[in-house]
C-alpha positions as CSV (number, residue, x, y, z in Angstrom):
1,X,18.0,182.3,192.7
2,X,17.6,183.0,196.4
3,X,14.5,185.4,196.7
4,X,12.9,184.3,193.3
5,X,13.1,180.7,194.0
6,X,9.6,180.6,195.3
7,X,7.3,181.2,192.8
8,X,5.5,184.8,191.8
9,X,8.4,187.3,192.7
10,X,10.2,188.9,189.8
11,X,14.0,190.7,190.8
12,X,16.6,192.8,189.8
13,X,19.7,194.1,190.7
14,X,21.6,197.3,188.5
15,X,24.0,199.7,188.4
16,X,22.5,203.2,189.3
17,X,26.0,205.0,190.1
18,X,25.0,205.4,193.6
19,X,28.7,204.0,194.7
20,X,31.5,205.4,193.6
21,X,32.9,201.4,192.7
22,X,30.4,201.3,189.8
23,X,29.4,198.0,191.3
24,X,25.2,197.4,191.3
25,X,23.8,199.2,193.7
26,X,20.1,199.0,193.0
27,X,17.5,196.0,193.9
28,X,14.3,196.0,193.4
29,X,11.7,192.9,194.2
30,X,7.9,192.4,193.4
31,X,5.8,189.7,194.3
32,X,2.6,189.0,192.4
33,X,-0.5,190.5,193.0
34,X,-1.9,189.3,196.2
35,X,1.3,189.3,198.0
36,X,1.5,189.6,201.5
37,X,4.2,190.9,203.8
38,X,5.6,191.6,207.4
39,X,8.9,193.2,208.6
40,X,10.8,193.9,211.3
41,X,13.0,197.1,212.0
42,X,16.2,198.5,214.4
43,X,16.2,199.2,217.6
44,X,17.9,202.4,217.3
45,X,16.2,205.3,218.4
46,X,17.8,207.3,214.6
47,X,16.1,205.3,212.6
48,X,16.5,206.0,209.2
49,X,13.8,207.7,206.7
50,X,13.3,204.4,204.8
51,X,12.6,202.4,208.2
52,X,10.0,204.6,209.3
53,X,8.5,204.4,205.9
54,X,8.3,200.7,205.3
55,X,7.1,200.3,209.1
56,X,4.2,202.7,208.1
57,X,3.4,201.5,205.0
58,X,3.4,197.6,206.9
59,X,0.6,199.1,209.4
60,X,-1.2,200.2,206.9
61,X,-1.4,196.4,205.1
62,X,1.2,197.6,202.1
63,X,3.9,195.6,201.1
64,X,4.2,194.0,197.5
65,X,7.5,195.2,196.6
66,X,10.8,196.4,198.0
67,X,13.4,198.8,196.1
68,X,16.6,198.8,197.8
69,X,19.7,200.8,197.6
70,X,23.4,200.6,198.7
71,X,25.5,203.3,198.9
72,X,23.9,205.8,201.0
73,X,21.9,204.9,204.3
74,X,19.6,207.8,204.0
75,X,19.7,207.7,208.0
76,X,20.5,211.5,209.9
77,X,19.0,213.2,206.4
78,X,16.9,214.7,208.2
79,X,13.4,216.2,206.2
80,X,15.4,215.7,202.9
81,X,16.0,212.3,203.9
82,X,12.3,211.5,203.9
83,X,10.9,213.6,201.1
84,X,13.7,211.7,199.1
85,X,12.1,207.9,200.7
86,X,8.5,209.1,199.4
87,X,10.0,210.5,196.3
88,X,12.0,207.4,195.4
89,X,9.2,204.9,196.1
90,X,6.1,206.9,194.3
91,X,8.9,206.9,191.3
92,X,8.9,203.1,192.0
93,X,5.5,202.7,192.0
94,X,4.6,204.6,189.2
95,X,6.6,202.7,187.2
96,X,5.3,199.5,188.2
97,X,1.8,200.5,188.3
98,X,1.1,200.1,192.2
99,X,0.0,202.3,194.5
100,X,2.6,204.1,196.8
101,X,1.6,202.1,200.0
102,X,2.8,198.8,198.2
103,X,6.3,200.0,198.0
104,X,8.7,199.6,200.8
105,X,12.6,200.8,200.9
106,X,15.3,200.0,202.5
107,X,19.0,201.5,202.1
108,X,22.4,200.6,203.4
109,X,25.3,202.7,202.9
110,X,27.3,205.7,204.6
111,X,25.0,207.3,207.4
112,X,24.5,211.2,206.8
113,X,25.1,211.3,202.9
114,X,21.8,212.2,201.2
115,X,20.2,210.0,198.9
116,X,21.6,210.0,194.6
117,X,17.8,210.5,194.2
118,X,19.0,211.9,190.8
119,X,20.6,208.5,189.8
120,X,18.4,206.7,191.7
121,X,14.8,207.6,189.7
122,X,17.3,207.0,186.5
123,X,18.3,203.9,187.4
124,X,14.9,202.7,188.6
125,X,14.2,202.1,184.9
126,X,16.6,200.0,183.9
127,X,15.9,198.0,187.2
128,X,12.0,197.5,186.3
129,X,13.1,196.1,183.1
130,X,15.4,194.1,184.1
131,X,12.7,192.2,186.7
132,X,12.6,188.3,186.1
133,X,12.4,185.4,188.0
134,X,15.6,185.0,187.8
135,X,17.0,188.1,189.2
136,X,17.1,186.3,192.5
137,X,21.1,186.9,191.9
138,X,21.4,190.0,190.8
139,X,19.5,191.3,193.8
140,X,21.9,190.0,196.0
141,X,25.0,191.2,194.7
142,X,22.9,194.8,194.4
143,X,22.3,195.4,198.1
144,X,25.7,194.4,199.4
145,X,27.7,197.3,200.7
146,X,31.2,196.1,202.4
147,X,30.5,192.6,202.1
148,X,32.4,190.3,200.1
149,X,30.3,187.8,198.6
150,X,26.7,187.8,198.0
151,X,24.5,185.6,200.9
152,X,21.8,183.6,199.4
153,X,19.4,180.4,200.8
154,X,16.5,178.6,199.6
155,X,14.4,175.6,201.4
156,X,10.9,173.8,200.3
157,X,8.3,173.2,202.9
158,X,6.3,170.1,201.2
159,X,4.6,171.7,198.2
160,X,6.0,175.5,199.1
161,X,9.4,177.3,198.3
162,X,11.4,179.6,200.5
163,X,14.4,181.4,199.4
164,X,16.3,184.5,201.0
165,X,19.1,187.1,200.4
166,X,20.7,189.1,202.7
167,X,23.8,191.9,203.3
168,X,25.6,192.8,206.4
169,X,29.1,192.6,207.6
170,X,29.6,195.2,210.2
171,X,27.5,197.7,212.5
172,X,25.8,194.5,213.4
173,X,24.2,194.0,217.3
174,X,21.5,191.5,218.5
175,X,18.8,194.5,219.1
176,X,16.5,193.7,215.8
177,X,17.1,193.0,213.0
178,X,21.2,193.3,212.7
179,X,21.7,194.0,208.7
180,X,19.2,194.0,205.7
181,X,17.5,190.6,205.3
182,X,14.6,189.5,202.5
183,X,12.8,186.1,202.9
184,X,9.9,185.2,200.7
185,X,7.5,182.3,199.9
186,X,5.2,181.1,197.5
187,X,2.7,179.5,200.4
188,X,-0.8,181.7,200.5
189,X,0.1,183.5,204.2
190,X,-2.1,186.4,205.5
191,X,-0.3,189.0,207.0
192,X,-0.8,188.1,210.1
193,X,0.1,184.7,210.1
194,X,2.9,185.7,208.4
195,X,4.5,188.2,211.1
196,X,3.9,185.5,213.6
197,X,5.9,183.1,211.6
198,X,8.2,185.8,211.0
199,X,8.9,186.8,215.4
200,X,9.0,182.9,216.0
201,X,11.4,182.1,213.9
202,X,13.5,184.8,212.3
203,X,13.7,187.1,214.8
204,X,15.6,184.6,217.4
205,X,17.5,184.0,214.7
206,X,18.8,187.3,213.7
207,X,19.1,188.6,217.4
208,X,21.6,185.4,217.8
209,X,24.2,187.4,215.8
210,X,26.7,190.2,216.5
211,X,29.5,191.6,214.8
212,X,30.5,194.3,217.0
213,X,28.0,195.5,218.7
214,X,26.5,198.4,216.9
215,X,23.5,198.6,216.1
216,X,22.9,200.4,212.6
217,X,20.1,202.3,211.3
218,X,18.7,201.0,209.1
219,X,18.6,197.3,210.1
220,X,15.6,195.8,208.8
221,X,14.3,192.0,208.1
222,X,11.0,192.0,205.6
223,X,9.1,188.6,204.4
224,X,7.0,188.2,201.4
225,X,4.5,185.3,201.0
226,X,2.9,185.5,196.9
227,X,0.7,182.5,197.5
228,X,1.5,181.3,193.6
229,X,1.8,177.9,195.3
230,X,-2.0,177.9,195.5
231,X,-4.1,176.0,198.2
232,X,-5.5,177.0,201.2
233,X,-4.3,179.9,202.9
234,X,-1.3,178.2,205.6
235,X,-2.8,178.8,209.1
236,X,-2.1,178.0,212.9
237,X,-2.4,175.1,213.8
238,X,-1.3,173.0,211.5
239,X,0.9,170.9,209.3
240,X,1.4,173.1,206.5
241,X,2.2,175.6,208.7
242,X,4.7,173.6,210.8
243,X,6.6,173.1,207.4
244,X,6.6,176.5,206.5
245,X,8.0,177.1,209.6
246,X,11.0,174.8,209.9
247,X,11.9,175.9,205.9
248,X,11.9,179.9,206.7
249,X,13.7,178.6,210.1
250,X,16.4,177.0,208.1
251,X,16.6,180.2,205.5
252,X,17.5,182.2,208.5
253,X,20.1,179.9,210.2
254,X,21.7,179.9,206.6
255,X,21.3,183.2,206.1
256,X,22.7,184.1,209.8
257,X,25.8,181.6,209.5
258,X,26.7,183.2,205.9
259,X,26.8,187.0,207.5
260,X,29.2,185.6,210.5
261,X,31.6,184.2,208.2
262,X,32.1,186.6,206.4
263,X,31.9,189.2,209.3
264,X,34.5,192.7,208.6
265,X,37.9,191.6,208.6
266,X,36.8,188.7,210.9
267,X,39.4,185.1,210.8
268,X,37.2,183.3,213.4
269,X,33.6,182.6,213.9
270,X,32.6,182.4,217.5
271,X,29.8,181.0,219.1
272,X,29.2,182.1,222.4
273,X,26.5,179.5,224.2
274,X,25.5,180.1,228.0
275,X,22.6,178.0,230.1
276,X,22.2,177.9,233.6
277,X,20.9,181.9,233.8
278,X,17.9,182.2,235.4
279,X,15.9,182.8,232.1
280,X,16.1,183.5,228.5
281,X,16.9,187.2,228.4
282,X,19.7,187.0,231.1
283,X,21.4,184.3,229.1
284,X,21.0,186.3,226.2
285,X,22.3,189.2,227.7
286,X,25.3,187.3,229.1
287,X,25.8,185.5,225.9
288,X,25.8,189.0,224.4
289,X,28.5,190.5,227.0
290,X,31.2,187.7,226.3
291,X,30.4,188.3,222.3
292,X,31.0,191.9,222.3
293,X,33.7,192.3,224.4
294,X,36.3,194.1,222.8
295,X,38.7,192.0,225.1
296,X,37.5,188.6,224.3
297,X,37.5,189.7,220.7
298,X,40.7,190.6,220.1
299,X,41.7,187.6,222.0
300,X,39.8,185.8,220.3
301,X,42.2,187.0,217.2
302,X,45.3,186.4,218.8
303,X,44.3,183.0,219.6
304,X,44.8,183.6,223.4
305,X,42.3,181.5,225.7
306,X,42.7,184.0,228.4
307,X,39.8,183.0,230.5
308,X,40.2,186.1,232.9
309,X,38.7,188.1,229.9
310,X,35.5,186.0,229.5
311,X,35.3,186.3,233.4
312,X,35.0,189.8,233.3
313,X,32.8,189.9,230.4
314,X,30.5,187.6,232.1
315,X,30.5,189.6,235.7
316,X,30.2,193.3,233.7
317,X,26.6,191.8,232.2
318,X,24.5,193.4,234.4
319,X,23.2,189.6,235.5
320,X,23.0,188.7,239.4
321,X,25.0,185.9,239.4
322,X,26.9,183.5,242.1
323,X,31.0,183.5,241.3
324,X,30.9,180.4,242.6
325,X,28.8,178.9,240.0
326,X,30.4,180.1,236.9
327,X,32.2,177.2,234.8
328,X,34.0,178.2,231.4
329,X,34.9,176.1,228.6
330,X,36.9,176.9,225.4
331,X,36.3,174.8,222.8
332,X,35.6,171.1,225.0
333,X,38.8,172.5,227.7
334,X,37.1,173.5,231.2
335,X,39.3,176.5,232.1
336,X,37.1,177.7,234.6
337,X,35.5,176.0,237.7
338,X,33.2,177.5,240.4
339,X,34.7,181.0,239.5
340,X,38.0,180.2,239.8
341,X,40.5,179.5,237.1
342,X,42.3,176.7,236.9
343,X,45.6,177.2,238.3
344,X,47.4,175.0,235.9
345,X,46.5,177.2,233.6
346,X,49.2,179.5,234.1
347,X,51.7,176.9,234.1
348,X,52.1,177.1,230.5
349,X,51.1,173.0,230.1
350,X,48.1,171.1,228.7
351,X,45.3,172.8,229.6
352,X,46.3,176.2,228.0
353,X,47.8,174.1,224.3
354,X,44.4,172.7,224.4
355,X,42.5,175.4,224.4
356,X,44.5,177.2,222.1
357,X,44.1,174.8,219.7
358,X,40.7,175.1,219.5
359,X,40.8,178.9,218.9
360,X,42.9,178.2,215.8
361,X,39.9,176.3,214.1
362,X,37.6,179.1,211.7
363,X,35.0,178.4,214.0
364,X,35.4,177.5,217.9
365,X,33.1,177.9,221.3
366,X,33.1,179.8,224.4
367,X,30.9,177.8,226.5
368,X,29.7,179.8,229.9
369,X,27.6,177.7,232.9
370,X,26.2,180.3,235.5
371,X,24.3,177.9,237.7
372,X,21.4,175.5,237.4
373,X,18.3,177.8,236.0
374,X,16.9,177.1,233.0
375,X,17.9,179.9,230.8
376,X,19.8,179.2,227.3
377,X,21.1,181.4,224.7
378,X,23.4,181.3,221.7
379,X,25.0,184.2,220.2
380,X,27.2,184.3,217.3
381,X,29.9,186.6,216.9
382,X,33.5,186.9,215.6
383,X,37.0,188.2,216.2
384,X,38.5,192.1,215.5
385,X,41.1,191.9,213.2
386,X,43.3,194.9,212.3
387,X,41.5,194.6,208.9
388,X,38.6,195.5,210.6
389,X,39.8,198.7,212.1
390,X,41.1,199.5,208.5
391,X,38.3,198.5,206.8
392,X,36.3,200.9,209.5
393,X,39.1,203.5,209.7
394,X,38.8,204.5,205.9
395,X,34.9,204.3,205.7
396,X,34.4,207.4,204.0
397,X,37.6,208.2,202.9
């Protein structure tokens, strides 16, 4: 039931005829009255009209329900594109008896095409009464847009529930919040409690994952507590809270490993891990580098070890760095050693089977060493497949 599993959310997912497919297309969740909620948006500087909305409406202590649509992005819309946000969401409102500051929207779709409002205020009907506690489902088949399967988690936290749904398959980079991602809970959470929760533990979490480096739109990650558990509200510090946590904690992880693998026309999941950077961020960053490279990807696809490719990545980072302390390992095969790669490498023997080997596995490792700092990150990111330059080539066609 991912997103209704914890008590006091009602969802639904529809039909509206905002894709051409016919497939549902609508999504709409509600928590019970009370809710709380906290979100976190793109980095991109053309955000779209729905992100701006929902990060207003979050300022300003909103947040009970969501109504989300795939098809269109309503992003580059431009003052249509926001009259048709506030449109859609008073609709929503109306209908469900809330003031307009308690409804948030997010869309996903093709960037530039305005908003079905039309079918959209039609199909909001049949989406309010379809609402149940057991639309958990149906909302995450309704928001998916290229992806091939619906993602859904769920975890308890002693006497709480967490569950989560989420979309995103492509234009995915680690700049915040890489796709369209819903967590909620039935623990009693303020607001504020609940964003903190939400930057400790989701946000690391979503910024660990990159597709191919684009950052979309309309990227947005929201959390929901209903406090239908009961008890007293979950605060800092404690144990309640340290449960909570670790459950939301292991949503995302799910959440995250479900978009990878099923990543646009990716065949291999690959985690990129670097330590030895000098901090967090410049691991990160170099982490990121070796992820996105459109060289180590395709690679990576190929099933080519090719170290010279994760050397370059690595040294094109923008990260001061000593050559002579950079170590690289495929899978658990050391190919590169104080900057140099091994020469036996080229030799066509061991070293070069055994790494290729371990790129044929669904999932495999880059592991990059840059010295002796303290500085760890983990990214997760994939290979590029010709399906995803066809799946990408005939977008909108």
């Amino acid at each position: 039931m991912s997103v209704t599993y914890p008590r006091g959310f009602r969802a639904a997912g529809v039909a509206a005829g905002l894709k051409p497919s016919g497939r549902p297309d609508l999504a709409l969740l509600i928590g019970d009255e009370g809710t709380t909620a906290a979100g976190a948006f793109t980095t991109n500087a053309v955000a779209a009209a729905p992100v701006r909305l929902s990060q207003e409406r979050l300022r300003d202590g909103g947040g009970r329900a969501v109504v989300v649509n795939s098809g269109q992005a309503n992003a580059a819309t431009g003052a249509r594109g926001e009259r048709d946000a506030i449109v859609t969401t008073e609709a929503t409102a109306r209908l469900l008896g809330l003031d307009p500051r308690e409804v948030l929207q997010c869309s996903t779709g093709v960037i530039g095409e305005p908003l079905h409002v039309e079918q959209m205020l039609l199909g909001l009907s049949d989406a309010i009464d379809a609402l149940a506690p057991d639309g958990g489902d149906a909302f995450a088949s309704a928001i998916l847009t290229t992806d091939t399967v619906p993602k859904c988690s769920r975890a308890d936290a002693g006497p709480y529930r967490v569950g989560g749904a989420a979309k995103g398959v492509g234009m995915i980079s680690p700049h915040l919040a890489t796709m369209l991602a819903f967590v909620t809970t039935d623990a009693p959470v303020t607001s504020e409690e609940l964003r903190s929760i939400m930057q400790t533990e989701l946000v690391p979490r979503f910024n660990d994952l990159s597709v191919d480096g684009c950052t979309s739109t309309n990227d947005t990650v929201m959390v929901f507590a209903s406090g239908a558990a009961g008890g007293e509200p979950v605060a800092h510090p404690s144990a309640a809270r340290e449960e909570l946590a670790a459950a939301i904690a292991a949503v995302g992880d799910d959440l995250v490993s479900q978009l990878i693998h099923d990543a646009e026309g990716g065949t291999h999941v690959v985690i990129v891990q670097v330590d030895g950077a000098a901090d967090e961020a410049a691991a990160r960053r170099l982490a990121t580098a070796v992820a996105d490279s459109p060289l180590v990807k395709t690679a990576a696809f190929g099933g080519d070890p090719n170290p010279g490719r994760i050397v370059q990545a690595v040294g094109s980072a923008g990260v001061e760095l000593d050559p002579a302390s950079l170590d690289v390992w495929v899978g658990e095969t050391e190919l590169v050693r104080g900057g140099t790669i091994a020469p036996s490498y080229f030799s066509g023997g061991d070293l070069r089977s055994a790494a290729r080997a371990a790129m044929a596995a669904p999932e495999f490792t880059i592991r990059v060493r840059v010295g002796d700092g303290p500085g760890r990150s983990q990214t997760f990111g994939c290979d590029l497949s010709y399906e995803y330059v066809r799946i990408n080539g005939e977008y909108t066609t």
